[in-house]
N, C-alpha and C positions, 0 to 999 in steps of 0.2 A: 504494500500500500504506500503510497505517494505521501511523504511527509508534507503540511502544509507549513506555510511559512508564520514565523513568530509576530505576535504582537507587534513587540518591538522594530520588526522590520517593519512591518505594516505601519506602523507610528511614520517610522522614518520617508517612505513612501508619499506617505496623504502630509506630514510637512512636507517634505521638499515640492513634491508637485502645485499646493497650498502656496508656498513661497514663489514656483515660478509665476499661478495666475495672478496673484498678488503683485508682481512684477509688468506684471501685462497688464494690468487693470489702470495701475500708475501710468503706464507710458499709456495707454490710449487715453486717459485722464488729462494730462501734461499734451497731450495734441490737441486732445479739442478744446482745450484752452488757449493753447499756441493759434487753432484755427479762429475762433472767436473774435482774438484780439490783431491777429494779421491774416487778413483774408489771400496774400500772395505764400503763406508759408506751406511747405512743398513737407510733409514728414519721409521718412526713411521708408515707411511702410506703405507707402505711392510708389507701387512700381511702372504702372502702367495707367492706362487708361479702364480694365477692364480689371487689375489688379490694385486694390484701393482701400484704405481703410478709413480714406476721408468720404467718401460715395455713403458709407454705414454710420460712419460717424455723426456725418452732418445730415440724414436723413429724418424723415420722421419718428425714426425705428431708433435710433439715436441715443435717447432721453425716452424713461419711463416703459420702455422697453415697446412701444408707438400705442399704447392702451390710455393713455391718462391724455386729457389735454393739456393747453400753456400753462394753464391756469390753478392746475394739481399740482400741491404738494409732493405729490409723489412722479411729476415730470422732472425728474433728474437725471443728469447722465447718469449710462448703464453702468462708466466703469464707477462710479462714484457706487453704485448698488456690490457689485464686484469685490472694491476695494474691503468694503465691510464684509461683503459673506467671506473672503479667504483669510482675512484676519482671525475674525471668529473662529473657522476652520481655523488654520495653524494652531488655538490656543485648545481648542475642545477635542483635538485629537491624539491631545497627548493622556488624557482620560483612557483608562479600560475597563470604566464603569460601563456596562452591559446599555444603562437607559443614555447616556450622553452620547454613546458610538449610535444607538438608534436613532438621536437627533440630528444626527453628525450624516446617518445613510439617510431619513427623509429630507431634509436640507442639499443632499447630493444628489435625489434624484429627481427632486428641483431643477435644480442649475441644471442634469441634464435634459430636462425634457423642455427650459428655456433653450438651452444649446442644440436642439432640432427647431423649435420655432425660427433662431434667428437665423437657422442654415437656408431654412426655409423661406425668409425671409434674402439673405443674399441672392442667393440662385433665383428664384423664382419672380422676386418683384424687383429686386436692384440690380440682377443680372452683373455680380463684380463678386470677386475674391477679395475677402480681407483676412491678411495672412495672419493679425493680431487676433482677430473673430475666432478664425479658425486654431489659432493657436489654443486657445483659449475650451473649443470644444473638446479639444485632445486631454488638456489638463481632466477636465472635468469626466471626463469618459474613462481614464486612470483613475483619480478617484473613486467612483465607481465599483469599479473594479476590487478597490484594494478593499473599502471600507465595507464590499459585500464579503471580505476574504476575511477581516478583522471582524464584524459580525459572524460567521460560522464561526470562526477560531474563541471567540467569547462564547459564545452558544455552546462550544464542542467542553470547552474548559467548565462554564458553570454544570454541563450536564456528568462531568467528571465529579466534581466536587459533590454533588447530590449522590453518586454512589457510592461515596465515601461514607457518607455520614449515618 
């Protein structure tokens, strides 16, 4: 039988990947700021015409994730939403509390089922690649992943421990 992998690995995992969306969120943060305040500024992640993260940025899908209008509190930019959920994630996945990692997987399967909206959203209605966008669905698709592996792996240990006792 396949041994599965430690907690602690899993820890290290959902941080680092946590740290790089957290890195993404900033820089697409810091751009549509950059865009806001100079309408000629060209970011690194404008490759093309067709490859573009200003096209997503500055869309209506942009802020509030295109659900809210101007005039909602919750029309904020996405990375500014971003910035807080991978924050929170880095801090709440160092937890192997059984109920925090389950907040930790509903919370992730959030982001990923926003991270098919906004795919859905490029391809289909902005017709452009944005390499941050999609950077950023990878993060989230790894977590996933990990914190379904970190769920069993709690599950598998507390169902240890009950036949223990």
């Amino acid at each position: 039988m396949r041994k599965m992998a430690s907690t602690r690995f899993l820890n290290f995992v959902l941080t680092v990947s946590s740290i790089i969306g957290l890195g993404l969120s900033i820089y697409a943060f810091i751009v549509e700021i950059a865009i806001e305040h100079n309408r000629s500024y060209t970011p690194m992640c404008d490759i093309s015409e067709t490859i573009s993260c200003t096209k997503a940025f500055k869309s209506q899908y942009g802020k509030g994730m295109g659900l809210f209008g101007e005039k909602s509190i919750f029309n904020r930019p996405n990375a500014l939403v971003g910035m807080i959920f991978y924050s929170l994630l880095i801090t709440f996945v160092q937890s192997n509390s059984a109920t925090v990692n389950l907040i930790c997987y509903f919370g992730i399967i959030l982001s990923n089922i926003s991270s098919l909206y906004f795919a859905y959203i490029l391809y289909f209605k902005l017709h452009t690649l944005c390499i941050v966008c999609v950077s950023t669905y990878v993060v989230n698709f790894i977590n996933l992943i990990s914190v379904y592996l970190k769920h069993k792996k709690l599950n598998e240990t507390e169902g240890e421990k009950e036949k223990s006792e």
